[in-house]
C-alpha positions, 0 to 999 in steps of 0.5 A: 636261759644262758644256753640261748644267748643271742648276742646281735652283733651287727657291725659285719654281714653274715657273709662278710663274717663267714668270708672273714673266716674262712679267709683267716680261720679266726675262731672270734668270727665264727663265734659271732655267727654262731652266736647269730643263729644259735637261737635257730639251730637250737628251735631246729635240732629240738624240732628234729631230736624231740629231746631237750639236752640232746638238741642242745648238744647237737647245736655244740656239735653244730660250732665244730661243723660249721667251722668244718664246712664254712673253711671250705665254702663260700657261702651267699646266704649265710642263715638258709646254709646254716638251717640247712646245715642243723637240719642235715646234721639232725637227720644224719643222727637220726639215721644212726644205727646208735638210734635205731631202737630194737625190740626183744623178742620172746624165742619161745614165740619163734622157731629158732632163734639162730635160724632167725638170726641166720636168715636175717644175716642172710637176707642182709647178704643178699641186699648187699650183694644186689646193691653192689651188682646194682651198682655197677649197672648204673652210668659213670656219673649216676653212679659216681654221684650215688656213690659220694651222696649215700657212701661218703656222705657228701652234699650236692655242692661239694659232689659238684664241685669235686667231680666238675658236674653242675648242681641241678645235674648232680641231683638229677643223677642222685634221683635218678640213679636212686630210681635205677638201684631200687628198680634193679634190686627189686628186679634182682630179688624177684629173679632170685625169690621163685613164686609158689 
């Protein structure tokens, strides 16, 4: 299959490659190594998307991320980084509301459609109005490391490396800031919600 060519290149290190690259930008190198692990990228977007083309054009979306990410890394072990990478970069489009499939609903089955929709607008309001106030009651770093994970879509490694926080601390204020959020929303919300 030519979209699965696996050119073995060897006379460089994976890392040595990535370096190189990152180092010069030179598109010849990281061709090479995308050449390397096209194969895994390939088996790994499949086991995520489920669909054929659709892996496929992920692992051509993958060439552009990788030149992204690795002109701003250092990487060690290069084949671990960049199975990681495919699988992030799967379940991001997994997580897209492009992907999100709905369902048609027959309105005579409901009461009213535009109350429907209304309330679910509503609903959504209140989650959002929760969050943000949740937000605010979180510490400086839970809060600032929450905000560049599930807002700006940061990873681990570039939220340390931008606010100066060690890795194994900036996931420990992610989980642990995850928890205060759905702890206070829930509180949030059976504060708001009177029982009958």
């Amino acid at each position: 299959m030519g979209f699965l060519k696996n050119i073995q290149d060897h006379q460089q290190s994976d890392k040595e490659l990535a370096d190189l690259y990152r180092e010069t930008g030179n598109m010849e190198l990281l061709g090479q190594l995308f050449q390397r692990y096209m194969d895994m990228m390939y088996g790994v977007c499949l086991k995520y998307l489920k669909d054929p083309e659709t892996a496929k054009d992920a692992v051509m979306q993958l060439f552009e991320e990788l030149g992204k990410k690795l002109s701003h890394h250092q990487v060690e072990n290069v084949k671990s980084w960049i199975y990681t990478l495919a699988k992030n970069y799967c379940l991001m489009q997994l997580r897209s509301p492009r992907n999100f499939r709905t369902t048609e609903f027959n309105p005579e089955i409901m009461q009213s459609e535009n109350e429907t929709h209304l309330n679910g607008v509503l609903q959504k309001e209140e989650n959002l109005q929760r969050l943000e106030n949740c937000l605010q009651t979180l510490s400086g770093e839970q809060k600032t490391t929450v905000e560049l994970f599930y807002l700006q879509n940061k990873c681990y490694k570039e939220i340390s490396a931008e606010t100066g926080i060690d890795w194994n601390k900036v996931r420990s204020h992610i989980q642990n800031g995850r928890r205060n959020l759905k702890l206070c929303m829930e509180k949030q919300a059976a504060i708001q919600t009177p029982e009958f």
